[in-house]
N, C-alpha and C positions, 0 to 999 in steps of 0.2 A: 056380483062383487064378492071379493074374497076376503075373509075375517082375517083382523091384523095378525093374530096368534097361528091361525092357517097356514099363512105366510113365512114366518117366523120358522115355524116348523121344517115347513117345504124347502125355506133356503139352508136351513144345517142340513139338511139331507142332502140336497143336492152337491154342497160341500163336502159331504161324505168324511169328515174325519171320525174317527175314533173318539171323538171328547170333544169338548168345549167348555169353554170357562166363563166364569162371573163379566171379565170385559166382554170375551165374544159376542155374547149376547148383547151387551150395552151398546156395544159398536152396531151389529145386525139390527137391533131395534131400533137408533136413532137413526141407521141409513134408511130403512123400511119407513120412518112415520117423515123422511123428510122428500122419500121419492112418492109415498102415498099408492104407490101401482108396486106390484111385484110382478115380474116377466109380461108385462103389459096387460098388468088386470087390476082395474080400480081396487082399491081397500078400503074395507069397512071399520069401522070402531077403530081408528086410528087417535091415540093421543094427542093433544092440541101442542104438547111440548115433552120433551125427556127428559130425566133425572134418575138417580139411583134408584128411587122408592118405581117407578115404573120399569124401570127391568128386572124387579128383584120382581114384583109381580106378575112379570111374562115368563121370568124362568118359574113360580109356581104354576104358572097354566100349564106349561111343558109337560111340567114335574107329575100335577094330577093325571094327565090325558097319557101317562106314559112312555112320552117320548125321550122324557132325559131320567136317569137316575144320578143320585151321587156315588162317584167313583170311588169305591173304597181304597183305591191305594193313596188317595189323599184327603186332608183334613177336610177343607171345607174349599166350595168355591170351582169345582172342577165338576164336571158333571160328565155320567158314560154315556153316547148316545146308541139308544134302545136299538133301532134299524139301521145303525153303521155296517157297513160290510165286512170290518175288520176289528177287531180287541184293540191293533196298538200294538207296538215294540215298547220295551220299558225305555228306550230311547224318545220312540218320536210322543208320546203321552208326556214326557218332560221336558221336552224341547214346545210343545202345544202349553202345558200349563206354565213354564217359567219361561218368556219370551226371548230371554238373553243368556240361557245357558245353552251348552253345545259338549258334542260328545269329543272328547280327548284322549290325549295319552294311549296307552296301550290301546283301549277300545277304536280310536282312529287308526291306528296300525292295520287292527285287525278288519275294518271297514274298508281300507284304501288296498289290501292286497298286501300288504307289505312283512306280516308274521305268519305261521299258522296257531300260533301259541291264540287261545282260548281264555281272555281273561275271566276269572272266576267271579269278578264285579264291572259292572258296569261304569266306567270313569269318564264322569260329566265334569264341565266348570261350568262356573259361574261368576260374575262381578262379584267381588267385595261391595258391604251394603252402603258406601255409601256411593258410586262408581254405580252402581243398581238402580240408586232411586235417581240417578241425575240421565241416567237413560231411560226411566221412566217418564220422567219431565219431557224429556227429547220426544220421545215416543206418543203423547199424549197431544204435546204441544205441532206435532203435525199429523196425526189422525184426527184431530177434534180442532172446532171452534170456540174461543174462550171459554166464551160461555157454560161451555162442558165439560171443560178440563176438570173442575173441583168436582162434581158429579163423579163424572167416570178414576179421579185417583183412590176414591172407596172400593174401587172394583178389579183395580189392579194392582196389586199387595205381593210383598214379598211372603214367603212362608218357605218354612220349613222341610225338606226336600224328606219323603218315605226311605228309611233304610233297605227298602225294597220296594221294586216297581214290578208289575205283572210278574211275582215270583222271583225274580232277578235280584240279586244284593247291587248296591248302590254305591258308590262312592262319590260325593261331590269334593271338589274343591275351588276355592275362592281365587281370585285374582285378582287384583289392583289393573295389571294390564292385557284385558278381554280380549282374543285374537279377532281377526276377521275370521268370518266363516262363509260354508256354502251350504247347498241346502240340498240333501240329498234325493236324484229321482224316484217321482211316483210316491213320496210321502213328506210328511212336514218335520224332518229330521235336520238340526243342524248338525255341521261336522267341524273341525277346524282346517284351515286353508292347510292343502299337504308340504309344503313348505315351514309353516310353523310347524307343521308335528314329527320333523326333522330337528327344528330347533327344540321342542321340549323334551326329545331322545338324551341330547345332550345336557341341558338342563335341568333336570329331574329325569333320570337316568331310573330311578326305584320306581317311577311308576308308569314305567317303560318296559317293563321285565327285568333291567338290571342294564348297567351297563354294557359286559358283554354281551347280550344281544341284542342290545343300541349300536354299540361298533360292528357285529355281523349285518346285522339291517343295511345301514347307511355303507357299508363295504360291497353288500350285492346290490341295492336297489337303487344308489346315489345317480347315480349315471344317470339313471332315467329320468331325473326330478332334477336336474343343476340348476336350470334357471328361478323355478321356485323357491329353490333351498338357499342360493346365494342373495336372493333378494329377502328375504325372511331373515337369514342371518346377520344382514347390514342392517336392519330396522334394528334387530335385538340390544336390546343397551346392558346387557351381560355382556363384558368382555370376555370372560372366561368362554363362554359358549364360540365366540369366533377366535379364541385361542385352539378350541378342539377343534370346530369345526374346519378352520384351516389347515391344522396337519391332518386330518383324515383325507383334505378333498387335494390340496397340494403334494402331501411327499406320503399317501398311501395310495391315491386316485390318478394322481399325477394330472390333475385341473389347472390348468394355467389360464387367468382372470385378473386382469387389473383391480378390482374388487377385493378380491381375497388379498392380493398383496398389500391391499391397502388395512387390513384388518393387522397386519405386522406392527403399526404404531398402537397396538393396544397391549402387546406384549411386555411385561415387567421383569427385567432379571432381577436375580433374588429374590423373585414371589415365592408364593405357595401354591402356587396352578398346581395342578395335577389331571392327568385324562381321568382317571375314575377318584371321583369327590370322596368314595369312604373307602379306599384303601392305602398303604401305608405307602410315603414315594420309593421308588423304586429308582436304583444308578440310569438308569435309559432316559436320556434327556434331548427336547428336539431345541436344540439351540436356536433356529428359525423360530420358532413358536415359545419359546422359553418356558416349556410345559414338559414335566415328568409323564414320563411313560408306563405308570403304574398299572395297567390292563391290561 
């Protein structure tokens, strides 16, 4: 028979990530003491029930026996594992310890092929914390049975994100509305869908590179991404975003889409639209679009 901690052990390894967290373990140990076998071999010294105070105590067995250390690029709660095959991207260690954030902005650019520009920080979002704890409720309330729920919300906790990760500078930011993401091959990296990160080009253009090279981006690359981009831009509820976005893909692309023309009734004359949000308007005006050509 094989000891429950044995066990324990053998399946983060097997998992091979780079870290693990205060849940992980909660999750692995209540699965381990409710299947009682690990890869079809009875367990010993198995607990008769799980709770917080019994996995804080199997991450000390870890902890003694060497297998896990605490990860210094975070507070508490994260732990490095000793025989992983890999350290980790300051990506995917952030995307393992905060469930719900994902990599953005320039940094998804630069993931998806799309710049060669080298962000100097790493740019994550994340939920706004209250948007946070209600996808943690979510999350909780179908990996776990009631029962567990209150146990395991001790062990999945928001915190404080390192102004640096594996050496890396950091940039988080918040959102009220969290994109869909994917998950990047061969690690536990979220991304955001390439379609949104078309839409946040125009939207937050500053931490994009700048607007113009938001508008050189989506000038060479659009083509290639239309149907992601048009459907991302219809979900958007910035109208301003499908005010730019339609004069780049209709009278710079020349995209003809029922879709796009239907983004026309979002159009305001005598607004304040403008294609780049911090410079001053400019005479160049798209009448279709009722948006200054300021860029």
């Amino acid at each position: 028979m094989l000891a429950f901690a044995d066990a324990a052990e053998a399946a983060i390894l097997k998992a091979n990530c780079p870290i693990v967290t205060d849940y992980g373990i909660f999750l692995l140990g209540l699965r381990l003491a409710e299947a009682r076998t690990w890869e079809g071999e009875a367990l010993k010294y198995v607990p008769s029930d799980w709770d917080e105070k019994r996995s804080r105590n199997l991450t000390k067995r870890l902890v003694a026996r060497r297998s896990l250390v605490q990860d210094r690029d975070f507070r508490s709660g994260v732990w490095r594992v000793v025989q992983a095959t890999r350290a980790g991207t300051a990506e995917e260690v952030a995307c393992i310890a905060d469930p719900f954030c994902y990599v953005s902005h320039l940094s998804a650019m630069q993931r998806y092929g799309l710049t060669e520009r080298s962000p100097g920080a790493l740019h994550l979002t994340r939920p706004s914390r209250p948007i946070w704890n209600a996808l943690k409720l979510a999350k909780l309330s179908d990996e776990l049975s009631t029962e567990h729920i209150r146990e395991a919300s001790g062990v999945l906790l928001h915190f404080g994100m390192n102004p640096t990760l594996r050496r890396r500078p950091v940039e988080v930011h918040e959102t009220k509305y969290p994109a869909r993401t994917t998950e990047m091959r061969g690690e536990s990296t979220r991304i955001v869908e390439i379609g949104r990160v078309f839409v946040d080009m125009l939207a937050q253009p500053h931490l994009c590179g700048g607007i113009h090279h938001a508008l050189d981006v989506w000038e060479r690359t659009a083509d290639d991404w239309i149907e992601p981009i048009i459907a991302a831009v219809d979900e958007e509820n910035a109208s301003i975003v499908k005010m730019r976005a339609g004069y780049i893909l209709s009278e710079k692309l020349g995209v003809k889409d029922p879709r796009i023309e239907a983004w026309k009734a979002f159009a305001q004359r005598g607004g304040s639209r403008k294609l780049d949000p911090d410079a001053p308007y400019a005479p160049a005006f798209s009448e279709a679009w009722m948006i200054s050509l300021n860029a």
